[in-house]
C-alpha positions, 0 to 999 in steps of 0.5 A, a space after each residue: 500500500 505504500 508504494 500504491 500511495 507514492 504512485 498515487 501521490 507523485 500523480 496527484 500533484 500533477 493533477 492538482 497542478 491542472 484541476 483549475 484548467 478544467 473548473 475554469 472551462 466547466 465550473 458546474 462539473 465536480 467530477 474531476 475534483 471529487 478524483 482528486 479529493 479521492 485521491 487525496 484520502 489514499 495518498 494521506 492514508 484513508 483505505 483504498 475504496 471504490 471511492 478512487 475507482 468510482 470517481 477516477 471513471 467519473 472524471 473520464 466521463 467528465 474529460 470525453 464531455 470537456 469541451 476543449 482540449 486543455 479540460 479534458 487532459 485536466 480532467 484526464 489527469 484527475 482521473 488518472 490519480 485517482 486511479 493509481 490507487 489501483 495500479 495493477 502488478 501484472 508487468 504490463 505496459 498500459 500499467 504505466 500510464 496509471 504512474 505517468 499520464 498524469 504528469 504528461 497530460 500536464 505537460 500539454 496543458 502547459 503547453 497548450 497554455 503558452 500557445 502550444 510551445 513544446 519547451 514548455 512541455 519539456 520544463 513541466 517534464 524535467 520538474 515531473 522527473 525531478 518529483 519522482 521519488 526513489 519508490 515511484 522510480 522502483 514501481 515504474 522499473 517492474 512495467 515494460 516501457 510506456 506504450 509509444 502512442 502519436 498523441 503530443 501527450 504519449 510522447 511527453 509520457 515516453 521522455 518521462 518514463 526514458 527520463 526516469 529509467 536512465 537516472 535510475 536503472 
């Protein structure tokens, strides 16, 4: 359960970081906060439930109803902290993005704020890097490398994961 907090929290600081994203563009819509909140109870140390499954899948439903790209990788990210608490053990390469979308669906975010600037992106993924503790690093060397995808977002997920991997092996 330790090392689940630690993935879930090195994921919920990123989707804190964007949660005002998505409650800018959909202040009526609580989905995404209540992930986070969820999220929050495990990492400080409330039992795992059907709470951070529950709401992790509400925050999806609320990102494919977002109306802009920004609100739904917000969202999406709400919804992937949430779900980290849940982070599989089978060694399989989605697993990965339960440890690591979040950060990346910040990343753009940051990106898509500063007119779609990669350098960006890149900055908000070295601090992401510099955020993972040694735990996080450990969890994230059991799994396959991060599934390659075309998507901006999958791409920042795969610098991270690479980042991560060469600085501890």
């Amino acid at each position: 359960m330790d090392e689940l907090r630690a993935v879930a929290g090195f994921a919920l600081l990123s989707a804190e970081d964007v949660l005002p994203v998505f409650e800018t563009a959909h202040p009526d819509d609580a989905r995404p906060r209540a992930a986070v909140r969820a999220a929050r109870a495990f990492v400080d140390g409330e039992r795992r439930t059907k709470l951070q499954r529950v709401s992790s899948l509400d925050a999806h439903r609320a990102a494919r109803e977002a109306g802009s790209e920004t609100a739904q990788l917000a969202a999406r990210a709400a919804g992937d902290a949430a779900a980290a608490a849940y982070l599989h053990p089978i060694a399989q390469a989605t697993q990965v993005g339960h440890i690591l979308r979040a950060a990346a669906n910040a990343a753009r975010v940051g990106e898509l704020r500063a007119g779609d600037d990669p350098a960006v992106g890149l900055a908000l993924i070295e601090e992401a890097r510099l955020r993972a503790t040694p735990t996080v690093i450990d969890v994230l060397n059991r799994y396959p490398l991060a599934p390659t995808g075309r998507t901006r977002t999958a791409h920042l997920m795969s610098l991270l994961d690479s980042s991560l991997r060469r600085a501890h092996p």
